[in-house]
C-alpha positions in Angstrom: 112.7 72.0 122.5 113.6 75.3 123.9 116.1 77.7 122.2 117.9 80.1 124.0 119.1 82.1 120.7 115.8 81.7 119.3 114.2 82.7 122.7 116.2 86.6 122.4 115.8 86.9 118.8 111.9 86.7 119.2 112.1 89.3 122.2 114.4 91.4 120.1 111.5 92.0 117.5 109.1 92.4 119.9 111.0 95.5 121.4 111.8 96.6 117.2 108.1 96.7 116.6 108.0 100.0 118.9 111.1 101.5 116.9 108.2 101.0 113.6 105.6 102.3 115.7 107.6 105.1 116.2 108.9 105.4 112.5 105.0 105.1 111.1 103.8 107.8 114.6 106.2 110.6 112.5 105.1 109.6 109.1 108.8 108.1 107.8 109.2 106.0 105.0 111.1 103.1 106.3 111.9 99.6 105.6 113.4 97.1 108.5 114.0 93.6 108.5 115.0 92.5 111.7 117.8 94.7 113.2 118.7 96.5 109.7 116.4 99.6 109.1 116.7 102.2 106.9 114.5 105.6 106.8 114.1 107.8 103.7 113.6 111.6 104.2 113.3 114.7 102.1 117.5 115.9 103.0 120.6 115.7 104.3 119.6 117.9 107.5 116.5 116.2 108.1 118.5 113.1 108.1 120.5 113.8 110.6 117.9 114.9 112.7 115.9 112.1 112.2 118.8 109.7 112.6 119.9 111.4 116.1 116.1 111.5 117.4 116.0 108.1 116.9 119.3 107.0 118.4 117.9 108.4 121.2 114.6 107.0 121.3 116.2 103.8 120.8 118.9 104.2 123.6 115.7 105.4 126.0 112.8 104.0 125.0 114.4 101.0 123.9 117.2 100.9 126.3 118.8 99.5 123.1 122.6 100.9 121.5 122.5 101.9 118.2 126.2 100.8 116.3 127.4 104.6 115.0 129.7 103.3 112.8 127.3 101.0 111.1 124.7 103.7 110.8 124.8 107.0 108.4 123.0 109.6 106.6 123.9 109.6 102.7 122.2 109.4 99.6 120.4 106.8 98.5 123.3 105.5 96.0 125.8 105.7 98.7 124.4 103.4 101.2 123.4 99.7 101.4 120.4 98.0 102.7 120.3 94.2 102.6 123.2 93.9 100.2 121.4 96.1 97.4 121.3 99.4 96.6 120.3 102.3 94.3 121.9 103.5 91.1 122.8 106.8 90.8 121.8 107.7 87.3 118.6 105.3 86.7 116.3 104.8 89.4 116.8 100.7 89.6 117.6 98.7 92.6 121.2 96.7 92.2 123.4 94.7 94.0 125.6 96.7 96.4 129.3 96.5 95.1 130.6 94.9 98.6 127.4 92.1 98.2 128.8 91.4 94.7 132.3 91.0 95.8 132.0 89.2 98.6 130.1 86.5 96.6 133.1 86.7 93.9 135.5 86.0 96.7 133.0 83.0 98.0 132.7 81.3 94.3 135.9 81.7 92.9 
């Protein structure tokens, strides 16, 4: 049975294996799962060049739009990826404070 949804989705990742391409061509440390990537580098200026280089790869090569206000350069600690995130004084992966409330406000 054919699946419109499941038809784009599958092109979708198809066209997100070139952003990895890309991502592994420049030697980043990244981690994606489906449209949620995140890339780790050495500082804040070399984040924001990295993350404007590849908005614009993205928007060209891609012919893809990247959400700004989803997407920002911070410290490990102060961003999310996948609900989890970093703490700041031990080097252990945690569940992001918004992940944890939002399940709070789904059990109780």
């Amino acid at each position: 049975m054919y699946h419109k949804a499941a038809h784009c989705h599958l092109f979708f990742q198809i066209a997100l294996n070139n952003l990895d391409w890309e991502l592994e061509k420049r030697n980043l440390k990244f981690a994606r799962y489906a449209d949620d990537c995140v890339a780790l580098v050495s500082s804040k200026a070399a984040g924001e060049r990295v993350m404007k280089s590849l908005q614009r790869f993205v928007g060209e090569s891609l012919r893809l739009t990247v959400n700004a206000q989803k997407n920002a350069v911070g410290r490990p600690w102060e961003r999310s990826f996948l609900g989890f995130t970093f703490s700041r004084r031990e080097l252990k992966i945690k569940v992001s404070d918004k992940a944890l409330a939002k399940l709070k406000a789904t059990v109780s």
